[in-house]
DRENBA-823724 format. One record per residue: residue number from 1; residue in three letters; x, y negated, z of N, C-alpha, C in turn. Coordinates in nm, 4 decimals. Layout:
<torkols>
<NUM ala <X Y Z> <X Y Z> <X Y Z>>
...
</torkols>
This chain:
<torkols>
<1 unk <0.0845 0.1179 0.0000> <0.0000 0.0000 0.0000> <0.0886 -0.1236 0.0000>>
<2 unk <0.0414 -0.2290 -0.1006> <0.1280 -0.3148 -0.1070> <0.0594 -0.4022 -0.0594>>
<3 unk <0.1711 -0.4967 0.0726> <0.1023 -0.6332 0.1450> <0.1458 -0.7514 0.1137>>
<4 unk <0.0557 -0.8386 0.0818> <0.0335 -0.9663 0.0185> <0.1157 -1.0763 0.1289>>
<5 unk <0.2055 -1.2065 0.0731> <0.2488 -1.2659 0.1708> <0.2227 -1.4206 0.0876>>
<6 unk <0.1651 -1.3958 0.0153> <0.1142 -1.5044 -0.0648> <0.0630 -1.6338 0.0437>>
<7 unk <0.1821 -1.7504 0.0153> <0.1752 -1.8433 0.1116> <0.2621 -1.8402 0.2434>>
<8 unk <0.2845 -1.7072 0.2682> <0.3928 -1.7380 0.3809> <0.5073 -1.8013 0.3276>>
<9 unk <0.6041 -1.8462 0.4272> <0.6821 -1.8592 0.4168> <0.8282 -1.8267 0.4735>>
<10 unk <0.9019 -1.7106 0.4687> <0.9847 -1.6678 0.4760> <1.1754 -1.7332 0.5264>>
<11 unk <1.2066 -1.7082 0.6165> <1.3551 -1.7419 0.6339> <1.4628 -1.6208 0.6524>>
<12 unk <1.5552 -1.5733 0.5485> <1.6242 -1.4813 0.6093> <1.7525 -1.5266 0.6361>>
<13 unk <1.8314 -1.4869 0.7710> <1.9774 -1.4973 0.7605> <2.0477 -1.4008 0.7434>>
<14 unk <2.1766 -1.4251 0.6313> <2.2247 -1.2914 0.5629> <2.1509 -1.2403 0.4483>>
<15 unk <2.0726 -1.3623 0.3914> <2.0256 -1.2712 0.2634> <2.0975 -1.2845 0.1332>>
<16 unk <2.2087 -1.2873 0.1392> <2.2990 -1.3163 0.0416> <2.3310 -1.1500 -0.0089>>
<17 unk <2.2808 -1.0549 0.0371> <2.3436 -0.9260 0.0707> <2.3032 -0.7855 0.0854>>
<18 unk <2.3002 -0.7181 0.0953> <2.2245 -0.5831 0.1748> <2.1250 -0.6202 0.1876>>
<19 unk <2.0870 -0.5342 0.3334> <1.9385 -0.5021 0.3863> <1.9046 -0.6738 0.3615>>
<20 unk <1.9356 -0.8194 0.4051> <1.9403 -0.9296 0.3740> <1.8187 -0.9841 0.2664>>
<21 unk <1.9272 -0.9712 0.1852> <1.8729 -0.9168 -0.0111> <1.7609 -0.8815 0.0191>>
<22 unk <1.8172 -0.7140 -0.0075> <1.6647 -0.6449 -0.0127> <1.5330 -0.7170 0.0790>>
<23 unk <1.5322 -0.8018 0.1797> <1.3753 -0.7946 0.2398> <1.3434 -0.9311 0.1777>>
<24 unk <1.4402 -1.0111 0.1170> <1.4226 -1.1346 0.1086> <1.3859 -1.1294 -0.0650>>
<25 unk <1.4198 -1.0343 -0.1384> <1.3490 -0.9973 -0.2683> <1.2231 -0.9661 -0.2489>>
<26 unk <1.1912 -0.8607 -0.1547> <1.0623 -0.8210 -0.1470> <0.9314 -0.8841 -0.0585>>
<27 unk <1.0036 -0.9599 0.0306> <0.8937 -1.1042 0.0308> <0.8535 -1.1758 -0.0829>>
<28 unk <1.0216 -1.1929 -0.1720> <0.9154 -1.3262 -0.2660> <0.8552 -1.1977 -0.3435>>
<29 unk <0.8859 -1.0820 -0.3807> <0.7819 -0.9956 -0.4397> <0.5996 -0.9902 -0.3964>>
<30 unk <0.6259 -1.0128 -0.2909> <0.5216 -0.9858 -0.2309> <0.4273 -1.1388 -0.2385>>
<31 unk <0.4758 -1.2543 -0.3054> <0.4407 -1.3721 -0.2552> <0.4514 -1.4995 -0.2045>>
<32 unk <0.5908 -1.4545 -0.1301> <0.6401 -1.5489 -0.0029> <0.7279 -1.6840 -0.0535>>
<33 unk <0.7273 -1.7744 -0.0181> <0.8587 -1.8722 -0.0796> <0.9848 -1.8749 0.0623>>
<34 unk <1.0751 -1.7643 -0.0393> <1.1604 -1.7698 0.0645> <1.2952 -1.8553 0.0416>>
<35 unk <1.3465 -1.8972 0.1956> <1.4611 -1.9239 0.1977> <1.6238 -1.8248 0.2618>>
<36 unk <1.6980 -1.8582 0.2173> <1.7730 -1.7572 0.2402> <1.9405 -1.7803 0.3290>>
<37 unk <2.0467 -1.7848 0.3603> <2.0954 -1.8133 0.4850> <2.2143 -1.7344 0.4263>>
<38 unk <2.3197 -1.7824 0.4277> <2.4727 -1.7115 0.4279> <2.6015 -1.7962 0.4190>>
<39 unk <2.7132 -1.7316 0.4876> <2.8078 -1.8184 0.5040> <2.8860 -1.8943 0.3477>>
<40 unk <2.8602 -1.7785 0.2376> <2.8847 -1.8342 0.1178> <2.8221 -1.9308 0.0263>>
<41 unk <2.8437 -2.0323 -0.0178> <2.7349 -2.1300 -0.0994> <2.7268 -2.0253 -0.2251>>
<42 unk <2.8739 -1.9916 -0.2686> <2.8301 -1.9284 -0.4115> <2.7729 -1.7566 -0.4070>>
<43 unk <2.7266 -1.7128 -0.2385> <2.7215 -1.6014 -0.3077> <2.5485 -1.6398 -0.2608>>
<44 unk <2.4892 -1.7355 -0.1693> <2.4376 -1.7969 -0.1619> <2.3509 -1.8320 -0.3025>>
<45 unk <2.4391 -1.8738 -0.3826> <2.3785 -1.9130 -0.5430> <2.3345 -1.8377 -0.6384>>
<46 unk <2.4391 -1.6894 -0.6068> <2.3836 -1.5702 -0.6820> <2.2484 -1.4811 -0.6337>>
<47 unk <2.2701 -1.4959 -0.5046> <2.1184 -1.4429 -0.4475> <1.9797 -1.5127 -0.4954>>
<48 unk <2.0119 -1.6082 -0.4497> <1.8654 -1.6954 -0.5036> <1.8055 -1.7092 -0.6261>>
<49 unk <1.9249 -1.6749 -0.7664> <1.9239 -1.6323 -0.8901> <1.8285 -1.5190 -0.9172>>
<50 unk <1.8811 -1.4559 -0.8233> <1.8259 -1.3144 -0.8201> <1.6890 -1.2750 -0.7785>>
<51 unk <1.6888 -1.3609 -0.6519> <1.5619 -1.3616 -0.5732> <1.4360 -1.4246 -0.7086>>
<52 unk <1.4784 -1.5433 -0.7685> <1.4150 -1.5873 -0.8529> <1.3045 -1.6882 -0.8328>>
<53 unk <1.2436 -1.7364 -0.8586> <1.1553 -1.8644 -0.8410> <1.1400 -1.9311 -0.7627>>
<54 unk <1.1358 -2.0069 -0.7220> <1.0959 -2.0668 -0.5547> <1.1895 -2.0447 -0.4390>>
<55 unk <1.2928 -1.9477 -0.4717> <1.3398 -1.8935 -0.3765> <1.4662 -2.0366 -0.3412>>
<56 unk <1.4774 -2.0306 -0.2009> <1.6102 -2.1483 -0.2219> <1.7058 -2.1176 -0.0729>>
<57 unk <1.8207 -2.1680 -0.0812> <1.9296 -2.0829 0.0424> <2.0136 -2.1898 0.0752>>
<58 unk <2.0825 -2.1736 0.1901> <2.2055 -2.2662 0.2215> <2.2881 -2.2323 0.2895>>
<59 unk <2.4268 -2.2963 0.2865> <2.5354 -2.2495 0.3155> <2.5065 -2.2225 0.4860>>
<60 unk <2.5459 -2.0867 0.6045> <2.5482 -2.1599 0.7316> <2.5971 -2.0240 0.7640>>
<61 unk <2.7055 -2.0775 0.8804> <2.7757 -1.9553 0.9925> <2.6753 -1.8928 1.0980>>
<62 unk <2.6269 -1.8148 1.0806> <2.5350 -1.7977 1.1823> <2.5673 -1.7696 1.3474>>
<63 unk <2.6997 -1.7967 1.3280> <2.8011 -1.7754 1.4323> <2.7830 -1.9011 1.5235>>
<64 unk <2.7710 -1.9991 1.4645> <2.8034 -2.1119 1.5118> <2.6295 -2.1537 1.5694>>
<65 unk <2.6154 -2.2089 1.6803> <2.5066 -2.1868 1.7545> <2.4321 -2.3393 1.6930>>
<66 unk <2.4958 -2.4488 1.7272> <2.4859 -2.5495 1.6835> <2.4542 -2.5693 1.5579>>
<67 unk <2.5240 -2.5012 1.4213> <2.4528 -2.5455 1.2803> <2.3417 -2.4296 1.3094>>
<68 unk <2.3178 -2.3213 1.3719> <2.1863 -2.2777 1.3387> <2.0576 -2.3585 1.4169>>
<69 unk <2.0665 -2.4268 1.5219> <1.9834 -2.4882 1.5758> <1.9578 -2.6184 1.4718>>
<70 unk <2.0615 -2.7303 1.4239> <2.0685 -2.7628 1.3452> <1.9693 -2.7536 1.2104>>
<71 unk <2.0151 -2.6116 1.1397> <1.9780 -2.5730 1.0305> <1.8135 -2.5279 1.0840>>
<72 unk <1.7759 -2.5116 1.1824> <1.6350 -2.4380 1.2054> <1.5212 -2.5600 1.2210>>
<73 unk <1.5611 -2.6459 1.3340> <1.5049 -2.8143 1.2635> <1.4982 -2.8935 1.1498>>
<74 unk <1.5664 -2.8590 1.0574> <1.5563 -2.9185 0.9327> <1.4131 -2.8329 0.8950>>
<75 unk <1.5040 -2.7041 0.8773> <1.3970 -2.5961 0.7645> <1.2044 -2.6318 0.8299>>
<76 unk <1.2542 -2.6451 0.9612> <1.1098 -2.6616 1.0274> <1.0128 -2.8203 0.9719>>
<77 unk <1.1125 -2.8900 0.9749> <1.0297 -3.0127 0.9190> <1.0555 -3.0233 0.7902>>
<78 unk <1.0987 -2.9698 0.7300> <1.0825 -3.0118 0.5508> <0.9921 -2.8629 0.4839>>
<79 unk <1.0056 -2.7214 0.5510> <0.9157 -2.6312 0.5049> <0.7649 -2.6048 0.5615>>
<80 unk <0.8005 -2.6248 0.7240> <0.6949 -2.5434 0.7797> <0.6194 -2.6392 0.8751>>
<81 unk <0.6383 -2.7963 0.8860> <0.5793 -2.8752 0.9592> <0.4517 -2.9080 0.9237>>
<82 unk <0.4431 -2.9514 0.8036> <0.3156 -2.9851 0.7133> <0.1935 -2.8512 0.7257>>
<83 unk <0.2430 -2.7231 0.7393> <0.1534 -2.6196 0.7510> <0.1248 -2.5825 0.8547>>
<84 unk <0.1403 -2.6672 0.9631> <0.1041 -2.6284 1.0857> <-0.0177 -2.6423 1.0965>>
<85 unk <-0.0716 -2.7713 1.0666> <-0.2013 -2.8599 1.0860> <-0.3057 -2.7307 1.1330>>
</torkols>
């Protein structure tokens, strides 16, 4: 059974990659406009290629506590603030 995510919206970290990849393909398969998370911009660039439409990613260490708090306030007010209502 295939589940619909049509309208969600999706964040993976590490989807430049593996298991990553794979769930972050099969969200936007499923619907989703996802974004995607890895320490590489360019491998970063090839994923989202891949992922295909809508899909969009950015460079970030997920190591580093600060750019992910950082990076999670942005994504929150430019993706997911407006859909709160």
């Amino acid at each position: 059974m295939a589940h619909s995510l049509k309208g969600a919206r999706v964040l993976v970290l590490g989807g430049s990659s593996g298991i990553g990849l794979a769930t972050a393909q099969a969200a936007a398969a499923a619907g989703a406009k996802v974004t995607i998370a890895s320490r590489s911009q360019e491998r970063v660039d090839t994923a989202v290629a891949q992922i295909g439409p809508g899909a969009s990613g950015v460079s970030l260490d997920a190591s580093n506590d600060a750019a992910v708090d950082a990076f999670l306030v942005r994504a929150y007010r430019e993706h997911w603030a407006a859909t709160d209502a």
